[in-house]
N, C-alpha and C positions, 0 to 999 in steps of 0.2 A: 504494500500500500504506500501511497505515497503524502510526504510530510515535510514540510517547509523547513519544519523546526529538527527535523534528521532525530525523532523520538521514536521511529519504529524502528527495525531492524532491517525492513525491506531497504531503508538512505543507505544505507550504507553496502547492499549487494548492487554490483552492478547492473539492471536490471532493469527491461522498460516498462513502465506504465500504461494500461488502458486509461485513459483519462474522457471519465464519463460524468455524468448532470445527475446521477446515481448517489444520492445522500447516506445510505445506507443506516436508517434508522432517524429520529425525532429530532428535534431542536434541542439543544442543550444552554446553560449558561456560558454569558458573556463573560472568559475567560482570559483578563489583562498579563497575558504572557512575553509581550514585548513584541509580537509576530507584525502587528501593522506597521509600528516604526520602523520596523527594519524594512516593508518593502512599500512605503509612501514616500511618491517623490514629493510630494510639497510641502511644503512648510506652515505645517497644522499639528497639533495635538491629538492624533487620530484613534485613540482609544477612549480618552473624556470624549470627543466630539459622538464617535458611535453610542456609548453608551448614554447620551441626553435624547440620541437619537432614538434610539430601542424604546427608552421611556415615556417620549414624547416631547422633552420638555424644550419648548420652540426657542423662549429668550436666551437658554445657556448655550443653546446649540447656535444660535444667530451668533453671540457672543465670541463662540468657537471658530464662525466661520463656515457655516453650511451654506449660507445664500451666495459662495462664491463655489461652490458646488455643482455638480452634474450629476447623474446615477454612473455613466463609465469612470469615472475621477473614483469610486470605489467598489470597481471591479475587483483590485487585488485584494480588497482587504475582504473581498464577499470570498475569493478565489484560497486565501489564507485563514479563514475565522475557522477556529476549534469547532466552537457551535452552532455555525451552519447556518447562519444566518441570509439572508438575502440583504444588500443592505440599498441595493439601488433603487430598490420601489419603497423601501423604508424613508430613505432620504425623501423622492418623491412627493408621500404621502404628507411628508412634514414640511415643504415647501408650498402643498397646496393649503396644508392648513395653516400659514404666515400669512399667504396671498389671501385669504380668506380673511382670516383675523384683519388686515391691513395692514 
């Protein structure tokens, strides 16, 4: 299986990947292991920012920098998250609910 963070056993055999859309079981908790810093190019605080985002909370997340945001801008971190989050329609969802708010 394959792992960013090289915590399986499979990082380390040389060995190719099926890389499938195949979740393999539920959601789990937002797990701050250091994974988004390491693969966000931009100059954000990318694991406070998701986790205001998972909860909702619009003004910390505006604060963090969401509304200079895209849904592909976090691809990697949907691509690297432990817990299997989706976070592009997440962000989305919380862009339309700013525009709404005003």
């Amino acid at each position: 299986r394959f792992s960013s963070l090289g915590v399986y056993l499979g990082h380390w055999l040389s060995k190719k990947f099926n890389m499938t859309t195949s979740t393999n079981g539920s959601t789990r908790a937002m797990v701050p292991v250091g994974a988004y810093e390491a693969i966000m190019p931009l100059d954000i605080l990318p694991t406070q920012l998701l986790r205001y985002l998972l909860v909702g909370d619009t003004d910390t997340a505006q604060a963090l920098g969401c509304l200079e945001l895209d849904e592909e801008d976090l691809a990697l971190c949907t691509f690297v998250c432990p817990g299997k989050y989706e976070y592009g329609p997440i962000l989305r969802d919380v862009l339309n609910r700013i525009e709404k708010e005003g």
